[in-house]
PQR file of N, CA, C, O and H, with PARSE charges and radii, in Angstrom:
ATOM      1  N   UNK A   1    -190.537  39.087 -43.930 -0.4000 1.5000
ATOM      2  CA  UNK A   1    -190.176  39.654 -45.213 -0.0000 2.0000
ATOM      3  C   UNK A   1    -190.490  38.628 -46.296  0.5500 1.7000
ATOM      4  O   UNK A   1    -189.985  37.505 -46.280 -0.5500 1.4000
ATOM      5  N   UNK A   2    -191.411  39.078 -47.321 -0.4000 1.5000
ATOM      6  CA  UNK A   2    -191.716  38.245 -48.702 -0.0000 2.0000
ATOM      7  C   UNK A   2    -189.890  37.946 -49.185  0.5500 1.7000
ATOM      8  O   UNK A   2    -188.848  38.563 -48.961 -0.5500 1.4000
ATOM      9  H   UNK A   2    -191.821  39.990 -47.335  0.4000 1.0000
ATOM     10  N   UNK A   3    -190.190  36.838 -49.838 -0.4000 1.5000
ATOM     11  CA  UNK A   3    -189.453  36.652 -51.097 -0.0000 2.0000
ATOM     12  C   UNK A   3    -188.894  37.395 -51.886  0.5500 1.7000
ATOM     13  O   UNK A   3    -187.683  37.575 -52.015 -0.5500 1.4000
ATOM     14  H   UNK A   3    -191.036  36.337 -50.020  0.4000 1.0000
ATOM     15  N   UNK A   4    -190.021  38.010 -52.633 -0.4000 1.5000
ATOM     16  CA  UNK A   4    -189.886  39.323 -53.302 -0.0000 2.0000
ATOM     17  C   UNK A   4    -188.955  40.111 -52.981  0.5500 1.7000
ATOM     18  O   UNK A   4    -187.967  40.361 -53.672 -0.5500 1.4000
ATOM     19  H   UNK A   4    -191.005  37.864 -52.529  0.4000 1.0000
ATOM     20  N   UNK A   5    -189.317  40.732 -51.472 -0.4000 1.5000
ATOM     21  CA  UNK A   5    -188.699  41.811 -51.250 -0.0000 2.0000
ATOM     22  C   UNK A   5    -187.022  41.783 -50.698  0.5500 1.7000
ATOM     23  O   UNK A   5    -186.119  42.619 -50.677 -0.5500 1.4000
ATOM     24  H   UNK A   5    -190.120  40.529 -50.911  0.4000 1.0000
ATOM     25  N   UNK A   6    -187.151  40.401 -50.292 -0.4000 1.5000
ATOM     26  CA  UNK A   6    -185.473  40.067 -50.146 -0.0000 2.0000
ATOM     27  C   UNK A   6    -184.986  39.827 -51.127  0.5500 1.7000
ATOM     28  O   UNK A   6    -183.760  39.927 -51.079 -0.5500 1.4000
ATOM     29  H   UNK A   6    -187.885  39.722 -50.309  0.4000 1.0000
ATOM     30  N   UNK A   7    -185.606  39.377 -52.583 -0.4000 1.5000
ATOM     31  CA  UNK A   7    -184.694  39.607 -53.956 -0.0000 2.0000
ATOM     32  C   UNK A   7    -184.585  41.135 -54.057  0.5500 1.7000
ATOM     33  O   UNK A   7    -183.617  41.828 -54.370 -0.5500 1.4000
ATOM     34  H   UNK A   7    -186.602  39.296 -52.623  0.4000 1.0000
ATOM     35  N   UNK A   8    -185.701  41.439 -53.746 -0.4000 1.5000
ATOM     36  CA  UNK A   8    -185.566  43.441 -54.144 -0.0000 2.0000
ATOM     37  C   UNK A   8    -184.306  43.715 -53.543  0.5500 1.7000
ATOM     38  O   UNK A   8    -183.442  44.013 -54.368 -0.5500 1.4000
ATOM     39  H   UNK A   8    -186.488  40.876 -53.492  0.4000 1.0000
ATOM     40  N   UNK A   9    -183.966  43.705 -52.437 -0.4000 1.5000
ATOM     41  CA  UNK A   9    -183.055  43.939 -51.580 -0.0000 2.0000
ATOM     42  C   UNK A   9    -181.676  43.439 -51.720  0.5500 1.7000
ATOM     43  O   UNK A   9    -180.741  44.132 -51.317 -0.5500 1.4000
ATOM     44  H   UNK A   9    -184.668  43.463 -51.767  0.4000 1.0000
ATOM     45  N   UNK A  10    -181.451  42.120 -52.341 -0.4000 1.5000
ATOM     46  CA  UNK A  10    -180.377  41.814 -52.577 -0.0000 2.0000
ATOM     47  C   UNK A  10    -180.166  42.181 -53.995  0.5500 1.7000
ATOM     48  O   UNK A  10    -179.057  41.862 -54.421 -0.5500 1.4000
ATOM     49  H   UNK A  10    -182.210  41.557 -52.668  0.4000 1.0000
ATOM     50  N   UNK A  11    -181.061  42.852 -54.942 -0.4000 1.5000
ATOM     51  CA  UNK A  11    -180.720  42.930 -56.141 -0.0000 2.0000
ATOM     52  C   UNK A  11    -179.868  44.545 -56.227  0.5500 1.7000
ATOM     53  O   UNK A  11    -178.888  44.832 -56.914 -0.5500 1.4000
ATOM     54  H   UNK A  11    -181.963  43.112 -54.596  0.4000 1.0000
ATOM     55  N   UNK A  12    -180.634  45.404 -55.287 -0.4000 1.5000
ATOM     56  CA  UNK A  12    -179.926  46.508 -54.718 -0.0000 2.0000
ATOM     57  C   UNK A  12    -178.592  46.936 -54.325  0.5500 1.7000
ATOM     58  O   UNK A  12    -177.963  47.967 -54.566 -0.5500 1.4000
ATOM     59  H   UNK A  12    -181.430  45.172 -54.729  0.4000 1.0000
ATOM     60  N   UNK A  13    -178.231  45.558 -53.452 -0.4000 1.5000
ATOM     61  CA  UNK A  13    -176.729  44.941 -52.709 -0.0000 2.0000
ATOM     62  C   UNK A  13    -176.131  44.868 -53.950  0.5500 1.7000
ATOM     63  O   UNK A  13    -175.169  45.636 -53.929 -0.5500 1.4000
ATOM     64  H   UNK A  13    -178.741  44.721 -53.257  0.4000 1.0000
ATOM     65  N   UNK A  14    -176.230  44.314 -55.036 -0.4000 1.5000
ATOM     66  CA  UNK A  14    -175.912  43.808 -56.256 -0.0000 2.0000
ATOM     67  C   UNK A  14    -175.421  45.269 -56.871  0.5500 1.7000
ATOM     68  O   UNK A  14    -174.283  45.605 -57.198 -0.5500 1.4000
ATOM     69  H   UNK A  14    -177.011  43.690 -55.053  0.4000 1.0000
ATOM     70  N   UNK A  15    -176.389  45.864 -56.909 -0.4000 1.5000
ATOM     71  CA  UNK A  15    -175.817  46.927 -58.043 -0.0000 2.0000
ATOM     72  C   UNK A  15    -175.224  47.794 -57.416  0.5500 1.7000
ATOM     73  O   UNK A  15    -174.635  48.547 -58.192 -0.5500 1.4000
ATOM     74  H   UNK A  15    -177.313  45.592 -56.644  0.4000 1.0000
ATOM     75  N   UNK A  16    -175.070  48.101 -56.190 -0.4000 1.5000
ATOM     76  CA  UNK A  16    -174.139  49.014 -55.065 -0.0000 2.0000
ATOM     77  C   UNK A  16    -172.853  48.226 -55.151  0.5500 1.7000
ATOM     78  O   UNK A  16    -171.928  49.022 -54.990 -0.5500 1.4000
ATOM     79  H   UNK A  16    -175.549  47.489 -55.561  0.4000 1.0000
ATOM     80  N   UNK A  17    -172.260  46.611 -55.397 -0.4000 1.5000
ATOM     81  CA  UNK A  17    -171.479  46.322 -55.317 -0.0000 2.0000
ATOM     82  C   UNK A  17    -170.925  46.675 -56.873  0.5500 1.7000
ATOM     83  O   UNK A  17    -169.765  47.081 -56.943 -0.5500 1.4000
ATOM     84  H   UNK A  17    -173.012  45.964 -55.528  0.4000 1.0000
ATOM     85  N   UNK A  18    -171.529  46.571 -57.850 -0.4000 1.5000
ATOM     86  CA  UNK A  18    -171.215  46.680 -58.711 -0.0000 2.0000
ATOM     87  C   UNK A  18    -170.451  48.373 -59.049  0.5500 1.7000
ATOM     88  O   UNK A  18    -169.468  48.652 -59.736 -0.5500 1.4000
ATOM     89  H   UNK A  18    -172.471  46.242 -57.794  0.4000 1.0000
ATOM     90  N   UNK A  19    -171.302  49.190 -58.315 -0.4000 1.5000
ATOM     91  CA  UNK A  19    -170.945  50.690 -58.348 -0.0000 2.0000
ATOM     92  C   UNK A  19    -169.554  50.978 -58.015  0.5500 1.7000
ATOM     93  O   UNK A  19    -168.772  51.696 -58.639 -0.5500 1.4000
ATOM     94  H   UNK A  19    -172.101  48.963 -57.757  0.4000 1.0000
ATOM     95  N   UNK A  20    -169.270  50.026 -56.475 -0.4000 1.5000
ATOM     96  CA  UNK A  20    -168.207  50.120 -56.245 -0.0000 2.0000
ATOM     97  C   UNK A  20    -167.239  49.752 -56.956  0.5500 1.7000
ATOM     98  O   UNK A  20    -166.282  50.483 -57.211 -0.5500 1.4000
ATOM     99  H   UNK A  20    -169.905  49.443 -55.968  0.4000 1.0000
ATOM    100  N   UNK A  21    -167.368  48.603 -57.351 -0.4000 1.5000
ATOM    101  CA  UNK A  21    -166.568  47.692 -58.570 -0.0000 2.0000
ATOM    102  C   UNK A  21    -165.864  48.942 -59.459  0.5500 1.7000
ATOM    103  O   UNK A  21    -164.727  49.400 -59.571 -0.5500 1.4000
ATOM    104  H   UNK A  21    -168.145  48.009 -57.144  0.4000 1.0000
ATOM    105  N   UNK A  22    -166.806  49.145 -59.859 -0.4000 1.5000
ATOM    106  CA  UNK A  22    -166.615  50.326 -61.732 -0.0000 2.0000
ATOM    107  C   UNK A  22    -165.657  51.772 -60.873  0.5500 1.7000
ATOM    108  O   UNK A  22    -164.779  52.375 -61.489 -0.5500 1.4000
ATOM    109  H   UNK A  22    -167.730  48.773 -59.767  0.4000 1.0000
ATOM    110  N   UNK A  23    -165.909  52.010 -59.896 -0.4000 1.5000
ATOM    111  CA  UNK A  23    -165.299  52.962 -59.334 -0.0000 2.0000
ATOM    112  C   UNK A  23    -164.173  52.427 -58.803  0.5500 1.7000
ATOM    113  O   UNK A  23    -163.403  53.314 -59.173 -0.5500 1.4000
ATOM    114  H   UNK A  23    -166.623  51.520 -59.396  0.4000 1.0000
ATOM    115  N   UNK A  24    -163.632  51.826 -58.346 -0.4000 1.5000
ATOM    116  CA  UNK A  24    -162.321  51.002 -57.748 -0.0000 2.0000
ATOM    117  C   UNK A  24    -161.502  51.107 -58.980  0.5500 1.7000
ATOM    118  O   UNK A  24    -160.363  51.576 -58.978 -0.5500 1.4000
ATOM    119  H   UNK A  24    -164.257  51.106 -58.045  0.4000 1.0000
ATOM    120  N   UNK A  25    -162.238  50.563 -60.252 -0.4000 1.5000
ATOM    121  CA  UNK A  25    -161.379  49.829 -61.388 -0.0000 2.0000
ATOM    122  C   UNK A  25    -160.888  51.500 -62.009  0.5500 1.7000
ATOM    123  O   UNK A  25    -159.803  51.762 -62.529 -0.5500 1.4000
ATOM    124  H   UNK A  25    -163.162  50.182 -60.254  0.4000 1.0000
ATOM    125  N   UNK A  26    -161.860  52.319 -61.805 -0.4000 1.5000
ATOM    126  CA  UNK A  26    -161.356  53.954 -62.181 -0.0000 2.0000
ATOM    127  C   UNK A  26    -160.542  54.625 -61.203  0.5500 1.7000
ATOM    128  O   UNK A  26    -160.393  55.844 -61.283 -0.5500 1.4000
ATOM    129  H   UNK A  26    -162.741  52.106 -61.382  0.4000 1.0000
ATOM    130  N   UNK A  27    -160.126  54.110 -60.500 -0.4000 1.5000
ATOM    131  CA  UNK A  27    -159.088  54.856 -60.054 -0.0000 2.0000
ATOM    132  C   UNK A  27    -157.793  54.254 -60.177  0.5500 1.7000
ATOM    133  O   UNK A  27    -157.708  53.061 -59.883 -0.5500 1.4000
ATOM    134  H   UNK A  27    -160.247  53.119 -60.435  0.4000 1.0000
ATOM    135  N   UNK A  28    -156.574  54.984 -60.631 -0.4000 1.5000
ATOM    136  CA  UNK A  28    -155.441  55.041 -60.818 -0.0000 2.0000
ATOM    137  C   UNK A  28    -154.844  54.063 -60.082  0.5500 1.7000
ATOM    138  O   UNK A  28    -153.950  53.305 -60.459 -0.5500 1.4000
ATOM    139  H   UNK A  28    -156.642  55.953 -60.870  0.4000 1.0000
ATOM    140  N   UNK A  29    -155.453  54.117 -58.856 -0.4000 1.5000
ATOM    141  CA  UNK A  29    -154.778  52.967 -58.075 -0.0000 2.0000
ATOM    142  C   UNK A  29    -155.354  51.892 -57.329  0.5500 1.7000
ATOM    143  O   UNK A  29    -155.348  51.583 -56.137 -0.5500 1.4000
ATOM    144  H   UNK A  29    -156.179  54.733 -58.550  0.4000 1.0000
ATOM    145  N   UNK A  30    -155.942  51.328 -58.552 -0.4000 1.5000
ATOM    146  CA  UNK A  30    -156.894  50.181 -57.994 -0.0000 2.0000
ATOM    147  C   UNK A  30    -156.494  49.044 -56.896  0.5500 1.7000
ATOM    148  O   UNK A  30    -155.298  48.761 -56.824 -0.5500 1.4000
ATOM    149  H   UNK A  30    -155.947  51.579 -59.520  0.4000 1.0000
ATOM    150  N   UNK A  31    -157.060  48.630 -56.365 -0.4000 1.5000
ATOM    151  CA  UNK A  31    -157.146  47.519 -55.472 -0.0000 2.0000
ATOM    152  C   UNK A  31    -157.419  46.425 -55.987  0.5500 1.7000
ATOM    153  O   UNK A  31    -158.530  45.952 -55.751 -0.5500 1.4000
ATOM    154  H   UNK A  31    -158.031  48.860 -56.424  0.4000 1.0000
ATOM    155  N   UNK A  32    -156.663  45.837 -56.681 -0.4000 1.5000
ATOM    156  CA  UNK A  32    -157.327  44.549 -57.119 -0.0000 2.0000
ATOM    157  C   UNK A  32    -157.833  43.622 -56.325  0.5500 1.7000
ATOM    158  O   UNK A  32    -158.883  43.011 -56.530 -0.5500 1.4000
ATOM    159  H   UNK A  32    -155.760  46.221 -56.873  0.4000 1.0000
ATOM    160  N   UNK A  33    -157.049  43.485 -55.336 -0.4000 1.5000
ATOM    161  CA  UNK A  33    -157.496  42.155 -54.637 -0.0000 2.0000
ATOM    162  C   UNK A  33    -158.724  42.854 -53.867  0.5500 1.7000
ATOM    163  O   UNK A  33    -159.300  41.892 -53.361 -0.5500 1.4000
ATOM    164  H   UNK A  33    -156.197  43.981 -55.170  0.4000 1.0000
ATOM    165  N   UNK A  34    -159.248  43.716 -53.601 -0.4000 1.5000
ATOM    166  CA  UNK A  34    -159.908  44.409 -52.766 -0.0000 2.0000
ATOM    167  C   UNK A  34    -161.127  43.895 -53.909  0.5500 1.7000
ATOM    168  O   UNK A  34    -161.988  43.134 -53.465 -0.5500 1.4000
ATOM    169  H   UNK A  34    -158.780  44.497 -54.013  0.4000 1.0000
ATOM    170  N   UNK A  35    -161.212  44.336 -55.486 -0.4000 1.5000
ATOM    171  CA  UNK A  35    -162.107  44.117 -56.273 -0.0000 2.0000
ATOM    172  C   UNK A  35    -162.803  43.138 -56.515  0.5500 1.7000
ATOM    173  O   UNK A  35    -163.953  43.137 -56.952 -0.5500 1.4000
ATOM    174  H   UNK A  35    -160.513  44.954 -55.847  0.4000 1.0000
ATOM    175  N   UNK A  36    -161.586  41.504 -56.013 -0.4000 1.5000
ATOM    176  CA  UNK A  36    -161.874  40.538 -56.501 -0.0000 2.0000
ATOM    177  C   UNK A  36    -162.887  39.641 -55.165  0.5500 1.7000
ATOM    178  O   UNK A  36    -163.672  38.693 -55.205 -0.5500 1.4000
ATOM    179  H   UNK A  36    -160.651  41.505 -55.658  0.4000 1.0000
ATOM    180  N   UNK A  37    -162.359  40.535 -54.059 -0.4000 1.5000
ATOM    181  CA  UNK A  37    -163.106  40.082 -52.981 -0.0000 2.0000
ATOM    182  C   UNK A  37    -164.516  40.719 -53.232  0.5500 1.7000
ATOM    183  O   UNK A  37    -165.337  40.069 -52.585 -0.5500 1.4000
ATOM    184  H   UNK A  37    -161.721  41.305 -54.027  0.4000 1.0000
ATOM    185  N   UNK A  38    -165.148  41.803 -53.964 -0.4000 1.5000
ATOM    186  CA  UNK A  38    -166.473  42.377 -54.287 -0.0000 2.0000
ATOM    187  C   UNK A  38    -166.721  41.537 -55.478  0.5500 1.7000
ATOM    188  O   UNK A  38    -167.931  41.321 -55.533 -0.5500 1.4000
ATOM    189  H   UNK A  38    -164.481  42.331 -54.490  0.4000 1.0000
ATOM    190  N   UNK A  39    -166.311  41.167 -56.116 -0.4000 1.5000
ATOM    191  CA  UNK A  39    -166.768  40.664 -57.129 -0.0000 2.0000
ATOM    192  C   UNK A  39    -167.316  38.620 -56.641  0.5500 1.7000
ATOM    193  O   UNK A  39    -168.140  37.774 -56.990 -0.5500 1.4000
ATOM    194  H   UNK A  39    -165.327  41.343 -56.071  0.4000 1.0000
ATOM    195  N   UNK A  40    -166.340  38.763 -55.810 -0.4000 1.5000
ATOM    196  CA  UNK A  40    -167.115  37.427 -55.276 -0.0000 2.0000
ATOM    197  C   UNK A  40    -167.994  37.607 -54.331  0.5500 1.7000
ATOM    198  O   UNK A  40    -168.681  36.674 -53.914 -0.5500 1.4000
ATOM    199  H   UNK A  40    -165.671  39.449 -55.527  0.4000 1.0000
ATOM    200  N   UNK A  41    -168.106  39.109 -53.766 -0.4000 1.5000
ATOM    201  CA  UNK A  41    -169.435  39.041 -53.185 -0.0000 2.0000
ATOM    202  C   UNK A  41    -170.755  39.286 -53.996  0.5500 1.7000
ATOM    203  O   UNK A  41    -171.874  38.833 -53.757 -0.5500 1.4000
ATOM    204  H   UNK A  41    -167.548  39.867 -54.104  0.4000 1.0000
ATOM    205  N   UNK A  42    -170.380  40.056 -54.944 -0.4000 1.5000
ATOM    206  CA  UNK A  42    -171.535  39.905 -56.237 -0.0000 2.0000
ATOM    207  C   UNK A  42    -172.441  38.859 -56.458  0.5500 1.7000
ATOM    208  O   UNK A  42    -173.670  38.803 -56.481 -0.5500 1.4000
ATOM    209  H   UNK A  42    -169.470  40.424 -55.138  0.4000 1.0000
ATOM    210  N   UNK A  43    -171.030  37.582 -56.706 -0.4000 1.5000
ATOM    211  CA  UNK A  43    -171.153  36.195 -57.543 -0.0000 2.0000
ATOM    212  C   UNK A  43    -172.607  35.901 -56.156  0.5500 1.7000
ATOM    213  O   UNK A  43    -173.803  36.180 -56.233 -0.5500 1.4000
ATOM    214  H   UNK A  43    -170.031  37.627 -56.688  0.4000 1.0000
ATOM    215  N   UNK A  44    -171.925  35.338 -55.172 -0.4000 1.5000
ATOM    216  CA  UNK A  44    -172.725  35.122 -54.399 -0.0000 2.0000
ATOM    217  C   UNK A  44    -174.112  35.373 -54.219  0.5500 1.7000
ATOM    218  O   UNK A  44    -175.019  34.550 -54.344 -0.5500 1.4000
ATOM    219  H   UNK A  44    -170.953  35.111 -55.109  0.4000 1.0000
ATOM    220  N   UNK A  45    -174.256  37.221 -53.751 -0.4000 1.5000
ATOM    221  CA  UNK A  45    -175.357  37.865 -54.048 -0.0000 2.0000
ATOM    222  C   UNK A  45    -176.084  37.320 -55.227  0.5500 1.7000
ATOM    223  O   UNK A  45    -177.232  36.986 -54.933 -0.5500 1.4000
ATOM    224  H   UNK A  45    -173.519  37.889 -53.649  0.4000 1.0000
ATOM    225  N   UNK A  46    -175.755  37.127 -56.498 -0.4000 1.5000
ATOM    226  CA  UNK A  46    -176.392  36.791 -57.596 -0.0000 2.0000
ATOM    227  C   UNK A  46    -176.919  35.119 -57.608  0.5500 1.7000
ATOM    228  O   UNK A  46    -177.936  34.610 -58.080 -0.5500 1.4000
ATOM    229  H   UNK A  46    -174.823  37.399 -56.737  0.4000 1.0000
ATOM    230  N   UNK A  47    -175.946  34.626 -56.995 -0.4000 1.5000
ATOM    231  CA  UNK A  47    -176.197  33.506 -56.875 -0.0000 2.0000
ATOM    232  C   UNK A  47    -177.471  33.129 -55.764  0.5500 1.7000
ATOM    233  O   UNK A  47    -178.359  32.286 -55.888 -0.5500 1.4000
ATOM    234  H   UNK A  47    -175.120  35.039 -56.612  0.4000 1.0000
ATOM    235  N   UNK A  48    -177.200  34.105 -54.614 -0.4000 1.5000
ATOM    236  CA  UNK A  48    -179.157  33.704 -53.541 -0.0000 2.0000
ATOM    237  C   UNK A  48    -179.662  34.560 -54.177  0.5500 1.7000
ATOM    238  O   UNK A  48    -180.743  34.639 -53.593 -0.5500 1.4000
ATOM    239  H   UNK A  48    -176.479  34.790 -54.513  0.4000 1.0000
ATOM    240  N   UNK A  49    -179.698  35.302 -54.979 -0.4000 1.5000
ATOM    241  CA  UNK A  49    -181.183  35.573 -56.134 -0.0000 2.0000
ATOM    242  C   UNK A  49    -181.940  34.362 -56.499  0.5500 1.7000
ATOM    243  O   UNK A  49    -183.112  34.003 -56.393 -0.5500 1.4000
ATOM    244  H   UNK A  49    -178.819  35.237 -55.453  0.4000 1.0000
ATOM    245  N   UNK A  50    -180.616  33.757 -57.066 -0.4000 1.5000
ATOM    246  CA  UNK A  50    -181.192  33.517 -58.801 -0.0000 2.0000
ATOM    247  C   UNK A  50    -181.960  31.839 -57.725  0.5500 1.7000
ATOM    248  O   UNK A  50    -183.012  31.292 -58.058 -0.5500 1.4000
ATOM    249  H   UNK A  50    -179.663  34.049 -57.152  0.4000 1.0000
ATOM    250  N   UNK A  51    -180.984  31.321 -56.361 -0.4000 1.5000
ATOM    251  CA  UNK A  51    -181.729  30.377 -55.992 -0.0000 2.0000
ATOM    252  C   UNK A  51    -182.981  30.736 -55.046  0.5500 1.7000
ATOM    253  O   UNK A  51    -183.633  29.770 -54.650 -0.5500 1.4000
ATOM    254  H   UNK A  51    -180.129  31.765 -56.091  0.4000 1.0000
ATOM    255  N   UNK A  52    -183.424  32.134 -54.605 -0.4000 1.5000
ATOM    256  CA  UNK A  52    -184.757  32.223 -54.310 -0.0000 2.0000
ATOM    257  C   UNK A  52    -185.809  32.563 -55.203  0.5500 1.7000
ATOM    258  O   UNK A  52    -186.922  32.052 -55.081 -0.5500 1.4000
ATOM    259  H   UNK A  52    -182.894  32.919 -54.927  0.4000 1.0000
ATOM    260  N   UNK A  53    -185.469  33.607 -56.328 -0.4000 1.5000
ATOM    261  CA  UNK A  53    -186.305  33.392 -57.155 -0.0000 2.0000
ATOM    262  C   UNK A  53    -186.317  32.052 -57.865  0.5500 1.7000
ATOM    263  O   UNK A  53    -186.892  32.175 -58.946 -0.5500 1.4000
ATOM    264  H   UNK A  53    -184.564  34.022 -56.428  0.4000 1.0000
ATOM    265  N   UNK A  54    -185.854  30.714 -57.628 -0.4000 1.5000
ATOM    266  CA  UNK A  54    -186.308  29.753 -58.104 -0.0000 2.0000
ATOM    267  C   UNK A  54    -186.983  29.003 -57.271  0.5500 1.7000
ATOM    268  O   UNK A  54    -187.718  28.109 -57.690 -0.5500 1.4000
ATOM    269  H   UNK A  54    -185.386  30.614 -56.750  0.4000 1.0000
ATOM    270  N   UNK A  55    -186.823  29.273 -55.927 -0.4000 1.5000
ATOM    271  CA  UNK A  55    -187.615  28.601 -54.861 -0.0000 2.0000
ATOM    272  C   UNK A  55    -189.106  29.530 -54.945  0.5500 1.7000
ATOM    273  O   UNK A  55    -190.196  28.959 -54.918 -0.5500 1.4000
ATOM    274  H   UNK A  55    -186.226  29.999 -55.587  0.4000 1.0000
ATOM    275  N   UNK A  56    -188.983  30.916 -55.042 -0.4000 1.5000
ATOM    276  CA  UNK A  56    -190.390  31.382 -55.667 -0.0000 2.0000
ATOM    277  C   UNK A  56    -191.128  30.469 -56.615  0.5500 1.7000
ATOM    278  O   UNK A  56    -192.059  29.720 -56.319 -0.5500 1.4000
ATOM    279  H   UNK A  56    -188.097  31.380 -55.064  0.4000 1.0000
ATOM    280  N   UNK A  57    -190.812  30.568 -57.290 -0.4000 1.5000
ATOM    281  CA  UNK A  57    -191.502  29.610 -58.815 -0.0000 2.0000
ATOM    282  C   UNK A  57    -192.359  28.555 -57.779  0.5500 1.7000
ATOM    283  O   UNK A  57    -193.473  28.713 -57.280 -0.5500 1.4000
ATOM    284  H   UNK A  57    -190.056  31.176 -57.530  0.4000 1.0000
ATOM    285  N   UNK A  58    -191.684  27.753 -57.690 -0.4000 1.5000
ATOM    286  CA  UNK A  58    -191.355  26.401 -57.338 -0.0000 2.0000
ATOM    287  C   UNK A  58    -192.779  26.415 -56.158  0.5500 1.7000
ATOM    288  O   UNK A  58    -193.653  25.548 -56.176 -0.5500 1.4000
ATOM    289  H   UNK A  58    -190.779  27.624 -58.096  0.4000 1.0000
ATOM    290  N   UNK A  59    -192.752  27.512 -55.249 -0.4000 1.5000
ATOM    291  CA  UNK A  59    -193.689  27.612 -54.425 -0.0000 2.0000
ATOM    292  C   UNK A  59    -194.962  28.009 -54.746  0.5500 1.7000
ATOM    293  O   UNK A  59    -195.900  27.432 -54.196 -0.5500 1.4000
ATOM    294  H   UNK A  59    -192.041  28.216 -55.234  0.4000 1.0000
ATOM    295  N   UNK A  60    -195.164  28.874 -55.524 -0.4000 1.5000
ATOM    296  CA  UNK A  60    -195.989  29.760 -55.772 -0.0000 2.0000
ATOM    297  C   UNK A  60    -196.958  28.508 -57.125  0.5500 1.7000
ATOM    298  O   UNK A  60    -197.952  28.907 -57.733 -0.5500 1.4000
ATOM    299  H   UNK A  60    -194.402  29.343 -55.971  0.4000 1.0000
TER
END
């Protein structure tokens, strides 16, 4: 699997977590701690983006 396509892929993960996020926080009876554990899986996710698309650069 390219580079590329594992950012494609985790950028995907990203916005599915995020979906969930916005939907959790809309319901009446949110889960917070449930949210805060997605939201640090976000961070993460965002975080091996942002360090493979810099190892892209870097290679290419």
């Amino acid at each position: 699997m390219s580079t590329a396509d594992h950012v494609a892929q985790l950028t995907e993960k990203h916005h599915q977590i995020e979906e969930k996020i916005e939907n959790e926080l809309a319901s009446p009876s949110a889960d917070h701690v449930h949210i805060s554990e997605l939201k640090r899986e976000k961070l993460r996710i965002k975080e091996r983006i942002s360090t493979l698309s810099a190892e892209g650069k870097v290679t290419h």
